[in-house]
C-alpha positions as CSV (number, residue, x, y, z in Angstrom):
1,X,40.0,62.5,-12.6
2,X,38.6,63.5,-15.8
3,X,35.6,61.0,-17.1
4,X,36.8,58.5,-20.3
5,X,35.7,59.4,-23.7
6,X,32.8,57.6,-24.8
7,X,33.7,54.8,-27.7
8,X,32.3,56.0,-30.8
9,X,30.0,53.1,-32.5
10,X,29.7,51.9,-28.8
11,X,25.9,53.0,-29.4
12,X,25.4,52.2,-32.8
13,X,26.7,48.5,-32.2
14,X,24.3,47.8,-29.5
15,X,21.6,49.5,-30.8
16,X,22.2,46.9,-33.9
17,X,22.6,43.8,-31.8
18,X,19.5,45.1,-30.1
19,X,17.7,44.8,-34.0
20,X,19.8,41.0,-34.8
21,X,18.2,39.6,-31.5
22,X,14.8,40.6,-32.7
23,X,14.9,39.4,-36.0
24,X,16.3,36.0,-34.5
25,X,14.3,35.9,-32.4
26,X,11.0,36.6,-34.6
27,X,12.7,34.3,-37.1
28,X,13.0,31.5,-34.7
29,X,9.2,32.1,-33.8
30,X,8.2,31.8,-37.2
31,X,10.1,29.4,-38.1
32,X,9.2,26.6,-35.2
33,X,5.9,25.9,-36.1
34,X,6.9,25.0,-39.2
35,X,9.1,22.6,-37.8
36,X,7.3,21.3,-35.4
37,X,4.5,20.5,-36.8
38,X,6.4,19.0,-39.9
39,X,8.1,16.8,-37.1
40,X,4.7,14.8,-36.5
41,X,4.4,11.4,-37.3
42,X,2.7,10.8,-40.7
43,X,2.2,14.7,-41.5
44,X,3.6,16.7,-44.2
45,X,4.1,19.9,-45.9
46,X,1.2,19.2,-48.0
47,X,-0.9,18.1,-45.5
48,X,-1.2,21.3,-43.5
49,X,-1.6,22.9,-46.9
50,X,-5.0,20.8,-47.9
51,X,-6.4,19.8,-44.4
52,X,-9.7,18.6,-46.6
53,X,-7.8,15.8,-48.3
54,X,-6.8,12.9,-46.4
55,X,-4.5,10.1,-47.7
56,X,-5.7,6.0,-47.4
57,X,-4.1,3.1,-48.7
58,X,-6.4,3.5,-51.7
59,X,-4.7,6.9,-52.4
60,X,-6.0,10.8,-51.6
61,X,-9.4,11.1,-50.9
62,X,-10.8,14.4,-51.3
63,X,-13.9,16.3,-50.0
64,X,-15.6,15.9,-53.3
65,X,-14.5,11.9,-52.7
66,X,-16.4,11.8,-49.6
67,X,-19.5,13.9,-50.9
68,X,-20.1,11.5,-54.1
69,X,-20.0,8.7,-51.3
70,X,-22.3,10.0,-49.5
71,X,-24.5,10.8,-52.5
72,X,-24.2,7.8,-53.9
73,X,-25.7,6.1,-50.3
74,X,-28.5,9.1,-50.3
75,X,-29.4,8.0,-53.6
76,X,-30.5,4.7,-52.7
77,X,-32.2,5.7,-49.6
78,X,-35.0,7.3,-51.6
79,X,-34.7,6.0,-55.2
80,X,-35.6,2.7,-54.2
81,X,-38.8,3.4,-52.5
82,X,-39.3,5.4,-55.6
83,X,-38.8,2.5,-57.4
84,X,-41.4,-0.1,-55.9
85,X,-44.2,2.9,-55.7
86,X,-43.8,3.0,-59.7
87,X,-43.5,-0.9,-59.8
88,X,-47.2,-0.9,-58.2
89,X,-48.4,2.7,-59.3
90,X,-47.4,2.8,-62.8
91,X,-49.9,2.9,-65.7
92,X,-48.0,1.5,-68.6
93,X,-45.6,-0.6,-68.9
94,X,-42.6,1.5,-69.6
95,X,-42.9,3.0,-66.0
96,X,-42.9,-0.2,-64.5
97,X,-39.8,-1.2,-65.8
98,X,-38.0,2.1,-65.0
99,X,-39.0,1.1,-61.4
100,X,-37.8,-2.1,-61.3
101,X,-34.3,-0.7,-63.0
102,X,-34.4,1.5,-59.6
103,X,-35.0,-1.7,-57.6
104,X,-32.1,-3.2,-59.5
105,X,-29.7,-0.4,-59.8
106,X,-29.5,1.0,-56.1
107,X,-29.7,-2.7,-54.7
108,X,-26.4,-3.3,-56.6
109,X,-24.6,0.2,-55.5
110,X,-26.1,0.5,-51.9
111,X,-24.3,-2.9,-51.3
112,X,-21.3,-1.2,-53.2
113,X,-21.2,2.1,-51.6
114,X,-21.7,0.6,-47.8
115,X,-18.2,-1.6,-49.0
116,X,-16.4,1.0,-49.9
117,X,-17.3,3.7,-47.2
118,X,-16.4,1.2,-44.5
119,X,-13.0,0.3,-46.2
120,X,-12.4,4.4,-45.8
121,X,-14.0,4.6,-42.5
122,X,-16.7,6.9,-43.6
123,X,-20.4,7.6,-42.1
124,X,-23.2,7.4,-44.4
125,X,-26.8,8.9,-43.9
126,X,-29.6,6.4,-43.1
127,X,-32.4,8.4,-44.0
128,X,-32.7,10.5,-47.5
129,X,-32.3,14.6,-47.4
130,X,-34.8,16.8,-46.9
131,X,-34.9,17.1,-50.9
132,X,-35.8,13.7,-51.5
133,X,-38.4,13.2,-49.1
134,X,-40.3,16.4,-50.2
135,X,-39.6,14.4,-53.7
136,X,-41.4,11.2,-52.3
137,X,-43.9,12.8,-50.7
138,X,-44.8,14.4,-54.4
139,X,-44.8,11.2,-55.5
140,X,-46.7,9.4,-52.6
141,X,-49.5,12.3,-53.5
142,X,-49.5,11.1,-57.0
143,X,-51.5,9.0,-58.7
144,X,-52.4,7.7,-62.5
145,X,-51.0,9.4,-65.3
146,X,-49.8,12.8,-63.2
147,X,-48.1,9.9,-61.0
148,X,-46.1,8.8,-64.3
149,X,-45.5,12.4,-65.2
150,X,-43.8,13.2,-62.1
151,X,-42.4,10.0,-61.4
152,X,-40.5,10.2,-64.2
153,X,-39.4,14.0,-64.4
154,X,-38.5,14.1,-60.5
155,X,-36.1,10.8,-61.1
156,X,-34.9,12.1,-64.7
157,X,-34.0,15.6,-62.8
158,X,-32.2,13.8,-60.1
159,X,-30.1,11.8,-62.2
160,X,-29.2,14.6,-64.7
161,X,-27.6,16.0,-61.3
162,X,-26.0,13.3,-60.3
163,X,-24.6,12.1,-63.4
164,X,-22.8,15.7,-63.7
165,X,-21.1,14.7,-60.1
166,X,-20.1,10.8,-61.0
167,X,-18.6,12.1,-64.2
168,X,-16.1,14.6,-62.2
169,X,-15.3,12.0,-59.7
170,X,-14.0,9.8,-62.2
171,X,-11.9,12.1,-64.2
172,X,-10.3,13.5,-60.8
173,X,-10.1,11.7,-58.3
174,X,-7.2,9.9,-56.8
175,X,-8.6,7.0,-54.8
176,X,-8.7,3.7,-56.5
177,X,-11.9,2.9,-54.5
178,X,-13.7,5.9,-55.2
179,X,-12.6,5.6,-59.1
180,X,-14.4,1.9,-58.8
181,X,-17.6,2.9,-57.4
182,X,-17.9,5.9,-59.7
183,X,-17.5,3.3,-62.4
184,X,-20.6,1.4,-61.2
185,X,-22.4,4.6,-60.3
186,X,-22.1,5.3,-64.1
187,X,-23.3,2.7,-65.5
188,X,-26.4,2.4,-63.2
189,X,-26.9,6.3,-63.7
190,X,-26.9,6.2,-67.3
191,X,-28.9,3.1,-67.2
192,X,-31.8,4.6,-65.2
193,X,-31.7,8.2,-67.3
194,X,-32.2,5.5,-70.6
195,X,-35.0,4.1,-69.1
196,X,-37.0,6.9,-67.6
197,X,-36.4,8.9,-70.8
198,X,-38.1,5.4,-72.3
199,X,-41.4,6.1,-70.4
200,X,-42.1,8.8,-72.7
201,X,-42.9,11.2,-69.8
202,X,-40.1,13.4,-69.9
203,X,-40.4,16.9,-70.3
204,X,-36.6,18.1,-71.8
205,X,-37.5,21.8,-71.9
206,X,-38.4,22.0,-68.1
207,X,-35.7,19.7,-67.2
208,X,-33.1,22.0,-69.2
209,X,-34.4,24.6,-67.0
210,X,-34.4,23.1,-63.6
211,X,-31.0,22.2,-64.3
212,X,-29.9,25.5,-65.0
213,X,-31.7,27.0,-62.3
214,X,-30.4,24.8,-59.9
215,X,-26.8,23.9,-61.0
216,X,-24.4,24.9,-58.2
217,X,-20.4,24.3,-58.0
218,X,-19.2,20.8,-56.4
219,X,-17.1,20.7,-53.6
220,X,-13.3,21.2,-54.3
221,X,-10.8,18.5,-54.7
222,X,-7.3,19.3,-52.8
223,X,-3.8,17.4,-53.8
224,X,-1.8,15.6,-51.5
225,X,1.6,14.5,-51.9
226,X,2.1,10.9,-52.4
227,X,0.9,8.5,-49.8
228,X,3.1,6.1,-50.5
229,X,2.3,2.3,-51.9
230,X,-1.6,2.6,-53.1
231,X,-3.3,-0.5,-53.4
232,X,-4.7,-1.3,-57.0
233,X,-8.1,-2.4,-57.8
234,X,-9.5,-4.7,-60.2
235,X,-12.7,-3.1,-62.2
236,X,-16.0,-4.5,-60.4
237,X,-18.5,-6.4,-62.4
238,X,-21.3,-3.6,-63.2
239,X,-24.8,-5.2,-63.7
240,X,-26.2,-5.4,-67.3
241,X,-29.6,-3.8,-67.9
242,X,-31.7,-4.7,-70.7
243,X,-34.0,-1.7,-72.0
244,X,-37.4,-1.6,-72.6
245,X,-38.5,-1.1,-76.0
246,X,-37.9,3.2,-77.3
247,X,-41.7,4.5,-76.1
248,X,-43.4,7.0,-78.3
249,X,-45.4,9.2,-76.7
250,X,-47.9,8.7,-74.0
251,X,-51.2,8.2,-75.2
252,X,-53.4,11.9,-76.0
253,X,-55.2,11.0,-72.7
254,X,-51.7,11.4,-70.9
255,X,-50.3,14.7,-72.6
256,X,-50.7,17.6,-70.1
């Protein structure tokens, strides 16, 4: 009995279902994740896209949300100190009311930024950075007129920084309680550049340098897609600083 022919395409046609059960198959691998993790309760395509940004009923909050948060509460933590050594240090009268302005400002937003990080569930530090307490420690060292000079350089330095930060978080961010504190922040910022530049010490040459020197790039924000209903807030009630009167310069005892 002679042997049948062999079919011809017989081979071709299983060697090509042979390649469609791959590429199924490699489809259907790439292809579940996707799907599966899409399937979760309360995540979506954007979320696995921008794992840094979270969504609250407040809107997005971002990692440079959570960063001004937290530098808003590491502010406090060494401004105010700050603040009373140049209330009791401070030679003239100008410095005394910069400190006091300290005392006033970071009273006001530590109660503000402890609100609003508890409404988002967010740590805060309870000690300054390792910055600011070489920064006190300066100042701690400091006495007389060089206490004046560095009291009010260091602070002016760190605001200049911050300020830069505040003003970004306002003009991006998403989160209606993060857009309220940087409100206040402003404000009490501004206030307390006005009133150290008022002491007379400042030194805007080094200070233009510093901040050049040391400017680095803020965190980056990440979209989300819409949360849903966001809860509106009403603007807070920033405090009202009056100024001291515009110093002229120190007396020629004080220049350096």
């Amino acid at each position: 009995m002679r042997p049948r022919p062999p079919v011809k395409g017989r081979g071709i046609f299983s060697g090509t279902g042979v390649i469609v059960v791959g590429l199924t198959a490699t489809l259907a691998a790439l292809v579940f994740p996707v799907w599966s993790y899409a399937d979760r309760a309360g995540t979506t395509a954007a979320n696995v896209l921008s794992d840094q940004t979270v969504a609250t009923q407040y809107g997005p909050l971002s990692a440079l949300d959570r960063d001004f948060v937290t530098r808003v509460r590491l502010a406090g933590l060494w401004e105010l100190p700050a603040g009373q050594q140049a209330e009791e240090k401070g030679t003239t009268a100008a410095v005394r009311t910069a400190g006091q302005h300290l005392i006033d400002g970071h009273t006001f937003l530590d109660e503000r930024v402890r609100d609003v990080a508890a409404r988002l569930g967010l740590p805060l530090p309870n000690q300054p950075n390792a910055q600011q307490q070489q920064w006190l420690a300066t100042l701690n060292a400091a006495s007389g007129v060089d206490f004046d000079r560095k009291f009010a350089n260091i602070l002016r330095l760190a605001h200049g920084k911050v300020f830069t930060v505040v003003a970004q978080v306002r003009a991006t961010t998403q989160n209606s309680l993060v857009r309220a504190l940087a409100d206040d922040a402003n404000t009490t910022v501004l206030d307390h550049i006005k009133v150290l530049e008022a002491t007379g010490y400042v030194d805007f040459a080094a200070l233009a340098r510093d901040m050049a020197a040391s400017s680095t790039p803020a965190p980056s924000s990440s979209a989300v897609a819409d949360p849903g209903q966001v809860v509106p807030l009403a603007p807070s009630v920033s405090p009202t600083y009056s100024l001291p009167p515009p110093a002229s310069s120190p007396p020629p005892s004080a220049q350096p």
